[in-house]
Each structure stands twice: as C-alpha cells, then as structure tokens.
N, C-alpha and C positions, 0 to 999 in steps of 0.2 A: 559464035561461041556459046555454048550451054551455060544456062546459068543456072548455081546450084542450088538444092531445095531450101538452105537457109538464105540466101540470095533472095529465091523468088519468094520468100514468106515475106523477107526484110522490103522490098519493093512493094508488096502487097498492101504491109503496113503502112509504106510511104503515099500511098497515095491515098489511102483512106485518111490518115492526118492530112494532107492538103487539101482533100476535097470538103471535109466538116468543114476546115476553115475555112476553105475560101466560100463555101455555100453559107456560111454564113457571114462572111462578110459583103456578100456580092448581088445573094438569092439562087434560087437554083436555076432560075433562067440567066443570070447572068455572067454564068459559067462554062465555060467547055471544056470537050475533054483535054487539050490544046494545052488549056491553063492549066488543068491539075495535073498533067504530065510534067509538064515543065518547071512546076512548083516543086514536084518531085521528084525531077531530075533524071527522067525518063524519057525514052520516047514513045510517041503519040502512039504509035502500035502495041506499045507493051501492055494499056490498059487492058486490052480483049481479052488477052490468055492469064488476068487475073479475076474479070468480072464477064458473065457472058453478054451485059448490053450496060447502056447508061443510066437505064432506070434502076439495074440492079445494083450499079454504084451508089447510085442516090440514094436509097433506102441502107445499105452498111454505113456512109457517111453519115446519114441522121442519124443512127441506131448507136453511131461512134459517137457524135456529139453529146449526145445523153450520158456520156461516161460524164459529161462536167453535169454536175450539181450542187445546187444553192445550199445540202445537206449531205457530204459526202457518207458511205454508208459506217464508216467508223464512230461519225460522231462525235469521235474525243480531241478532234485535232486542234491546234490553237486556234483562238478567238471560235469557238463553236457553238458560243448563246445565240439565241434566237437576235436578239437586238444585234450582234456586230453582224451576221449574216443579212437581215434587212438594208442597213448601212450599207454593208458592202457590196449589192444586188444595184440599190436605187444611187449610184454613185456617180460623179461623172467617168471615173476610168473604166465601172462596167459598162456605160454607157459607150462609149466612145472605142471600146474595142471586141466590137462584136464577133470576130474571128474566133477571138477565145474566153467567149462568154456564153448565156445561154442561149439552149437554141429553140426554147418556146418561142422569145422575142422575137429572135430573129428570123424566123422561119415559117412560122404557125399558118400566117397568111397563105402563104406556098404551097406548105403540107395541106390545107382544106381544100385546096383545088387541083391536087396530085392527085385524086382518087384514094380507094380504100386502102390499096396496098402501103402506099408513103403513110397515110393515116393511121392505118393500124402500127405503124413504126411510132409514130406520134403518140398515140395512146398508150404503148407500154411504156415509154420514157417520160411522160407526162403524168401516168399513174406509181411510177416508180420514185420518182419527185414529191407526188403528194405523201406515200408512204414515209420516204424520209422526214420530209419535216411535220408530220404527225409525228411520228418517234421522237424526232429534237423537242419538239413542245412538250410531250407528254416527259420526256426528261429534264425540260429546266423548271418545270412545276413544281411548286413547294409541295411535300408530301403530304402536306395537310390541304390542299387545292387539286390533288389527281380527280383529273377527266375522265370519261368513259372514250374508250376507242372511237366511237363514232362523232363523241364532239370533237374532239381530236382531229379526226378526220376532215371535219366539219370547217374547223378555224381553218386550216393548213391549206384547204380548196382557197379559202377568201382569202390568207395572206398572199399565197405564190399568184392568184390570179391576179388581183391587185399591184403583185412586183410588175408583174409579166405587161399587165395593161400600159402601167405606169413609164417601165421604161421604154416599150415600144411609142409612146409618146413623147418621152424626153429626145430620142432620136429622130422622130420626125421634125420637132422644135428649134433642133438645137443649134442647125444652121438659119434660121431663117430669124428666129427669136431666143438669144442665148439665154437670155434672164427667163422667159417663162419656162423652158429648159429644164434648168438649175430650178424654178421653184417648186414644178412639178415633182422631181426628183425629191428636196428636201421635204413637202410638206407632206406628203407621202411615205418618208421616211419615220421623221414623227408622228402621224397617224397609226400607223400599225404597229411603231414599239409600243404605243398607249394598249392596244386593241389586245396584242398578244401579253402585257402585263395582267389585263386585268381581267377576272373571273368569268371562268365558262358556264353559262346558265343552263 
C-alpha cells in the first residue's frame, strides 16, 4: 500500500526523534537500525527510503538532538536566568535521563571518533550552544556590568564546558558511587552560579 507524502514526512520525523533518543541514551554503537525502527513503529526496511545509509541517519539524529539546548533561542521562556539553567543542566534528573537531554554529554565521545562528517555536525550544534548562552549572559548583565561580545563568548566556552565535563561525570559515578555523583553535580552547580555572577575582566 503507497504511503502518502504526509505519511512519509510524518515517519521520517518518527524516526529521527527515536534515533536522537535512543543514541543518546545508548551511544551510537549501541543502536540499530532494528531498535530505531521499532521505537518508531516501523519496519526495519522502511528506514532506507527515508535515509540513504546509517551513517546518514546518524548525523540528522545528532543535528535533531541539538534542537534541545541549555539556552533555547527565545530566551524569554520561564526560569531563563543564567543560574536556574545551570541548576537545571548539573541536576540529578538531567543527569539520569540522557535520552532527552544534552547531547554534547552524551555523545561527544562518539562524535570525536565518527570522523569529520559526525563532527562537523557536532561543531555547528556545539557552536550554536556557545552562541546562545553568550546572548543569555550578556542579557542577564546589569547594564551597568555589559561585556564585550568576545568575553561573552569567552565565559559561555567555560560554563557549558564545565556543565558538559561535569555531567558526563556525574553519569559515570553515579551507579558505582551515588554520593560522589550528587556532589560533583552540586558543587559545580555552585561554582559557576558564583563565576557567571561575578564580573568579567
């Protein structure tokens, strides 16, 4: 039976949402196409006549996951200070559900030995990241404290690096040692509300 051109967009979509998720909750090797079909309630053949190979899924999947960000691009949405976004980055629930969380964490490893192709997907969503929360900093600055775009830029490299470092450690911890975990997580959290309060030199 033919299936129609909103049909096949709407399956197209489907499987791009299950495969961000499940590559990041899995890794990209620990995924087939099997599972992401069946996540998305397809069958196993219907991937091909959406993507022409599996590496070209992979690279739309990461490029999809990069829709989630720690600074979405409006900015204005609730809780959108620089401190409840940290919070809510270095958390145990972001922690603990990497499906639909970021996917520098979760992935980065992966993406550096995908070659350049997956990489250059990593780098425009990694630098589209930095840009947003450059813009969130330089807008929760007291007007009389405005930055230059490039410190801006500058802090924004060393907070999200810092999230990114932080929680891919909390998830390696977290079953083996829950308290170091959870303290990596918090004291991290309070190190860089301090850092992003105070003055860029």
């Amino acid at each position: 039976m033919k299936v129609s051109k909103a049909q096949a967009a709407e399956n197209r979509e489907g499987i791009l949402d299950a495969a961000a998720r499940l590559y990041r909750e899995r890794g990209l090797t620990g995924v087939g196409v099997a599972d992401i079909t069946r996540d998305a309630g397809l069958t196993h053949g219907g991937l091909y006549r959406h993507f022409q190979s599996k590496d070209a899924l992979v690279r739309e999947a990461c490029a999809r996951a990069f829709d989630w960000s720690i600074a979405p691009l409006d900015g204005h949405t609730p809780n959108a200070n620089v401190e409840d976004r940290i919070r809510s980055y270095l958390s145990p629930q972001h922690r603990d559900a990497p499906g639909s969380g970021c996917p520098a964490a979760a992935l980065a490893v992966d993406a550096a030995r995908a070659g350049a192709e997956l990489s250059g997907v990593f780098a425009d969503g990694i630098e589209r990241n930095i840009q947003r929360f450059a813009q969130l900093l330089a807008e929760s600055a007291p007007a009389s404290a405005e930055a230059a775009p490039a410190a801006n830029r500058a802090r924004a490299m060393e907070v999200l690096a810092t999230m990114v470092g932080g929680l891919v450690l909390a998830r390696a911890t977290a079953a083996g040692q829950p308290e170091l975990s959870l303290e990596i997580l918090t004291t991290l959290q309070d190190q860089l509300v301090r850092l992003v309060e105070s003055p860029l030199g």
